[in-house]
C-alpha positions as CSV (number, residue, x, y, z in Angstrom):
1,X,16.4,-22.0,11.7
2,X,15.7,-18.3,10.3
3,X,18.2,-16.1,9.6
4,X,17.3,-12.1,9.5
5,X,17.8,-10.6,5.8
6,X,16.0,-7.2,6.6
7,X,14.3,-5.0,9.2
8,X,12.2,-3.2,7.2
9,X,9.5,0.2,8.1
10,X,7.0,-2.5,9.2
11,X,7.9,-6.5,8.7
12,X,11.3,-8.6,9.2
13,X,12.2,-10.6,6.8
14,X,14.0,-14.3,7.4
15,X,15.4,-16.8,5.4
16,X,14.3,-20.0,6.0
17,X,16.3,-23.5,5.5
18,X,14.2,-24.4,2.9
19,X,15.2,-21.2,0.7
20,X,11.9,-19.5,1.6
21,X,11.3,-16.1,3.5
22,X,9.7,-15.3,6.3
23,X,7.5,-12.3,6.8
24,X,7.2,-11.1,10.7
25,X,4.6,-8.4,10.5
26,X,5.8,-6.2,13.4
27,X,2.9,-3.4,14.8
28,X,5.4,-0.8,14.0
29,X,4.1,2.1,11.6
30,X,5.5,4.9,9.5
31,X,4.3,7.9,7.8
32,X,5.9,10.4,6.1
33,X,8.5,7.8,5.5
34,X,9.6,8.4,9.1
35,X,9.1,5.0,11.3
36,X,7.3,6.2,14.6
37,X,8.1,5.6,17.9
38,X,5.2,4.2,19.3
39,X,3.3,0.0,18.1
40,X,-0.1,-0.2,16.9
41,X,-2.2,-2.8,19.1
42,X,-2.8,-5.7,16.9
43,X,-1.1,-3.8,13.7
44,X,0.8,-6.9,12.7
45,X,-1.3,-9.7,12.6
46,X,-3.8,-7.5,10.7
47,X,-1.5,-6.6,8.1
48,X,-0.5,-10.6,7.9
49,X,-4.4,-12.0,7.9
50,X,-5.5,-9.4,5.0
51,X,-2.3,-10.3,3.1
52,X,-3.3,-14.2,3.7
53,X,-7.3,-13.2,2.5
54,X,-6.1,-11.4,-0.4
55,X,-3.8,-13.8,-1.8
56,X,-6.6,-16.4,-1.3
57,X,-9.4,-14.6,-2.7
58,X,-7.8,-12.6,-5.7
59,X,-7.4,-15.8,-7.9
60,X,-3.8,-14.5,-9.3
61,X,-0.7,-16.1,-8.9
62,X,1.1,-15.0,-5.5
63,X,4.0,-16.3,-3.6
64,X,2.7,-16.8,-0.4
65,X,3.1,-20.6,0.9
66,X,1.3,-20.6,4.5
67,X,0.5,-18.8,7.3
68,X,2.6,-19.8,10.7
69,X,1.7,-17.6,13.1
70,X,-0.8,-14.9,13.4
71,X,1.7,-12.6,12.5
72,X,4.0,-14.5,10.0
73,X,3.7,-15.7,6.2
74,X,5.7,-17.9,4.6
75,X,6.4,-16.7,1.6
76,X,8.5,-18.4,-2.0
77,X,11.7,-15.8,-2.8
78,X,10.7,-13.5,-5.7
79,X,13.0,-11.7,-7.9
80,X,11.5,-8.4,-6.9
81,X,10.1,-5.9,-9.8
82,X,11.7,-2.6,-8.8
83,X,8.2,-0.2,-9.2
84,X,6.1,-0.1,-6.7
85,X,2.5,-0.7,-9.3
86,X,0.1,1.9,-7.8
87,X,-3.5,2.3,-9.0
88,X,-5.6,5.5,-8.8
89,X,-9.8,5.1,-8.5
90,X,-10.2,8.3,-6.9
91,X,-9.1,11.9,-7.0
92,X,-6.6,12.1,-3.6
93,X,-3.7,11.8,-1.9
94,X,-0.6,12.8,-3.9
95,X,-2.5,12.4,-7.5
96,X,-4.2,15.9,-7.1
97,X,-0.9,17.7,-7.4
98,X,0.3,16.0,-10.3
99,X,-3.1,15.0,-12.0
100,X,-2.5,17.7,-14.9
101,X,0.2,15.7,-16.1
102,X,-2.1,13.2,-17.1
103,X,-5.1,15.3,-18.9
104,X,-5.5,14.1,-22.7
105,X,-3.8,10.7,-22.0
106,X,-5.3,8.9,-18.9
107,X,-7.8,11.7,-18.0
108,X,-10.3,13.4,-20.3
109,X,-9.2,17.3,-21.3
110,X,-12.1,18.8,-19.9
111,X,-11.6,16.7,-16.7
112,X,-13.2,19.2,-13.8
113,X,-11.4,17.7,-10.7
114,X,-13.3,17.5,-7.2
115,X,-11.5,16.2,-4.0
116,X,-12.5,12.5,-3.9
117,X,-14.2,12.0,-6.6
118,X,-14.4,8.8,-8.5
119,X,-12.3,9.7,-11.7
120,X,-13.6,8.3,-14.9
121,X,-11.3,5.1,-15.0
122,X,-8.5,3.8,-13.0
123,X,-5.2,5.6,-13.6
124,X,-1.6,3.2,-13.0
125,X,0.7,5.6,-11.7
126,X,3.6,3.9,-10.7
127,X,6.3,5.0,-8.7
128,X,10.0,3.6,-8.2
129,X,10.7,1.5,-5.0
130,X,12.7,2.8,-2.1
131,X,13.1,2.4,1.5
132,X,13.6,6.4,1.7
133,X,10.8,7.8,-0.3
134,X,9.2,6.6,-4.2
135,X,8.6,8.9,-6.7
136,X,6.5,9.0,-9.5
137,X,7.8,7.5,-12.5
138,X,6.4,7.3,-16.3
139,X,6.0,4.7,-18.7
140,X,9.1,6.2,-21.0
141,X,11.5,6.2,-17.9
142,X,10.7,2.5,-16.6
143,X,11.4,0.6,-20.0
144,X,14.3,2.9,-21.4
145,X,16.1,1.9,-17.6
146,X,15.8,-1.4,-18.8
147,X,13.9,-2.2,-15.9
148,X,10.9,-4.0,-17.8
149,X,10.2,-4.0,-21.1
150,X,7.3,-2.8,-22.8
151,X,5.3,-5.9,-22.6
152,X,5.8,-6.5,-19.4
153,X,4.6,-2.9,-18.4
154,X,2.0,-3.6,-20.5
155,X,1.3,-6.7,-18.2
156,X,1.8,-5.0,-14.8
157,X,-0.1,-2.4,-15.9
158,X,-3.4,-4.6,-17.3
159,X,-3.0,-6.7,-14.0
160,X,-2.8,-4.0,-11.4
161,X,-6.1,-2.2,-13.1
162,X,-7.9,-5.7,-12.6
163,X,-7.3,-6.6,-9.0
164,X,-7.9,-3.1,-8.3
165,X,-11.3,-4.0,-10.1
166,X,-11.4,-7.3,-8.2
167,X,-10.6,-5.3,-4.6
168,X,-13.5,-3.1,-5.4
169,X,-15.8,-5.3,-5.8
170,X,-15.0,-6.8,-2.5
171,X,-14.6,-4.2,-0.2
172,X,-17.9,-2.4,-1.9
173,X,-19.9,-5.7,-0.8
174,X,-18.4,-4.9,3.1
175,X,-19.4,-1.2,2.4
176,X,-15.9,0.1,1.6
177,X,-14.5,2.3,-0.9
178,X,-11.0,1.4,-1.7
179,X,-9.9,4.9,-3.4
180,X,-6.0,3.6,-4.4
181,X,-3.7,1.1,-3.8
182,X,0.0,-0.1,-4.2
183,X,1.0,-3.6,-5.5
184,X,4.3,-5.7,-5.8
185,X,5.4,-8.0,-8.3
186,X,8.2,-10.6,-8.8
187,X,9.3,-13.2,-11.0
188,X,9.1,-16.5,-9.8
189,X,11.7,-19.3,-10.0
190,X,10.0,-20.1,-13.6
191,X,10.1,-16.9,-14.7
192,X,6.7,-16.1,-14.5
193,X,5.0,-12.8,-12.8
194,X,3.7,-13.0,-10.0
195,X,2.2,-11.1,-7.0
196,X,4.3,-10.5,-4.5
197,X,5.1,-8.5,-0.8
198,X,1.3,-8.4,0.9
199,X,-1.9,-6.5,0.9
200,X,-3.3,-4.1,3.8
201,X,-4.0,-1.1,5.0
202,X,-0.3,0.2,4.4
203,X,-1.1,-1.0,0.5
204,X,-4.3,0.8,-0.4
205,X,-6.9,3.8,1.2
206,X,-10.2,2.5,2.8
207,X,-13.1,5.1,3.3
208,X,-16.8,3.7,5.0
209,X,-19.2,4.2,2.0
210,X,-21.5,5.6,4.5
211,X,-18.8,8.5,5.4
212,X,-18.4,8.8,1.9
213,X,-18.8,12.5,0.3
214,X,-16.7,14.2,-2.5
215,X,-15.3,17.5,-2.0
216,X,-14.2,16.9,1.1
217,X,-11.6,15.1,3.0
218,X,-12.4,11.5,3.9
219,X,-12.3,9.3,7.7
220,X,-10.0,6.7,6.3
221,X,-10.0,3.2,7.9
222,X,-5.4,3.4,6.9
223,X,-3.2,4.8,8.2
224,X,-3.9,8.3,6.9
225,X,-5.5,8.8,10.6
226,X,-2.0,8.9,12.0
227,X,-0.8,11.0,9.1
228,X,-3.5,13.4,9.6
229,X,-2.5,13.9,13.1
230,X,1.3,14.3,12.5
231,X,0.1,17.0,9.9
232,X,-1.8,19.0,12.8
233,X,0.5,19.0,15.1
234,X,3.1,20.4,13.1
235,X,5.2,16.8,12.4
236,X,4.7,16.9,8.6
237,X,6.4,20.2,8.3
238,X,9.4,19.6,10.2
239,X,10.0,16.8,8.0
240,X,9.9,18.3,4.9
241,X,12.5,21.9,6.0
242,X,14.7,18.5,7.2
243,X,14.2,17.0,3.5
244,X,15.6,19.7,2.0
245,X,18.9,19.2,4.1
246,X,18.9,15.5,3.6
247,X,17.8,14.4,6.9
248,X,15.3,13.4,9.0
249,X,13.5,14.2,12.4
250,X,13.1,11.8,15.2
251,X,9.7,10.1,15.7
252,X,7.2,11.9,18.2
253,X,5.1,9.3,20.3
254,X,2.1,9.1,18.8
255,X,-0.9,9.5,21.0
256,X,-2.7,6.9,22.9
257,X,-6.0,8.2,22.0
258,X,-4.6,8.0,18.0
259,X,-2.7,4.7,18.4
260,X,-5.9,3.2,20.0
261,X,-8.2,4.7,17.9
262,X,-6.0,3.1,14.3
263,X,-6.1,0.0,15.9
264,X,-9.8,-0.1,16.3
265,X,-10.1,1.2,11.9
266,X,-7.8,-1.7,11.4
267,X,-9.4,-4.5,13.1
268,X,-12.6,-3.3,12.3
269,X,-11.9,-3.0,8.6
270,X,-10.3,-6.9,8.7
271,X,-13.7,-8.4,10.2
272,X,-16.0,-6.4,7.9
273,X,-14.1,-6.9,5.0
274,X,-12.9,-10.8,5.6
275,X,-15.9,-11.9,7.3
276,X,-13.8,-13.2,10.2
277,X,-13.0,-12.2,13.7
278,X,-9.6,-11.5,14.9
């Protein structure tokens, strides 16, 4: 038997008899932390068969037991790290608004910023966790909230950078770019640090290295398709003027032409990247 613990944006999570949780990877999407109306074809088992490659091929200790469907991981309960461990390769997405905080500690002074651009090193940029929307947070905020403690930022911070390094390598090899992604960590029944959640195209940005060019904005193989088109026709706008009332708009159905079209980047990106065919 599974009982339901949480409907989340994009997977249902069970509890199992043995203690365990169960991850149902649904084909819903969101964006803009708004869940839309309308699946994505093949979305959920995807998402689950990248989470089940990563965890086998980053060689860092996860929590996922076994897959048991094409759309469901078993998964060991984690005591969940409340920071939501993103890591920057590449100058986009939310980073170019706030990048000049970080110039003379992460980034050189003199750093000349370009859209897309390779920056000179990785940059963790964490953010806090929430089912409404994360904001950055800073080194100084996480540890003084008693959240972590220095070492252990220290920790998340050094393992992050490295599987973001590890990721690289991989999806460069497949002739990807991965420009930034978000990871999750727990601690385990013995107290030890582990990876947790999963791994796909909701965690991190995938560009084709052959579409690749700087200054410009990139064909992502994410979601940022479908948030490209709620920006153009208007969506993104409406839910920002309702943000500042505390409220949110209804999902619009997305397109067929857009739904089809992210299911095709996501499928595609799984077989190139994992070598397999879904």
């Amino acid at each position: 038997m599974a009982r339901l613990i949480r409907r989340g944006k994009v997977k249902d999570l069970y509890e199992l008899d043995n203690g365990n949780i169960l991850f149902h990877f649904s084909d819903r999407v969101s964006a803009f932390d708004v869940k839309m109306a309308t699946p994505i074809p093949k979305k959920g088992e995807v998402l689950c068969r990248f989470g089940e490659f990563w965890f086998d091929t980053l060689d860092t200790p996860h929590h996922m037991v076994k897959m048991v469907d094409i759309d469901k991981m078993e998964v060991k309960k984690l005591q969940m790290i409340p920071v939501e461990c993103v890591v920057r390769g590449y100058f986009y997405g939310s980073f170019v608004e706030r990048y000049k905080d970080r110039l003379g500690k992460d980034l050189p002074s003199d750093f000349r910023p370009v859209l897309a651009s390779k920056l000179p090193k990785p940059i963790f940029d964490p953010t806090t966790k929430s089912e409404e929307h994360d904001m950055p947070i800073d080194r100084r905020k996480i540890v003084s909230s008693g959240i972590i403690d220095d070492n252990d930022y220290d920790l998340l911070e050094r393992t992050s950078i490295s599987l973001y390094e590890k990721m690289s390598g991989i999806v460069e090899k497949a002739g990807f770019i991965i420009a930034d992604v978000k990871f999750e960590f727990g601690m385990d029944e013995k107290d030890n640090m582990v990876l947790g959640d999963s791994l796909g195209p909701d965690e991190y940005r995938l560009w084709l290295k052959t579409d690749y060019q700087s200054g410009k904005v990139q064909e992502s193989y994410d979601k940022q398709l479908l948030r490209d088109w709620l920006v153009k026709i208007g969506f993104k706008d409406i839910v920002d003027r309702l943000a500042k009332e505390g409220k949110k708009p209804e999902s619009p159905e997305v397109s067929p032409e857009v739904a089809s079209e992210l299911s095709r980047r996501y499928i595609f990106a799984y077989e190139q990247i994992c070598g397999r065919s879904l």
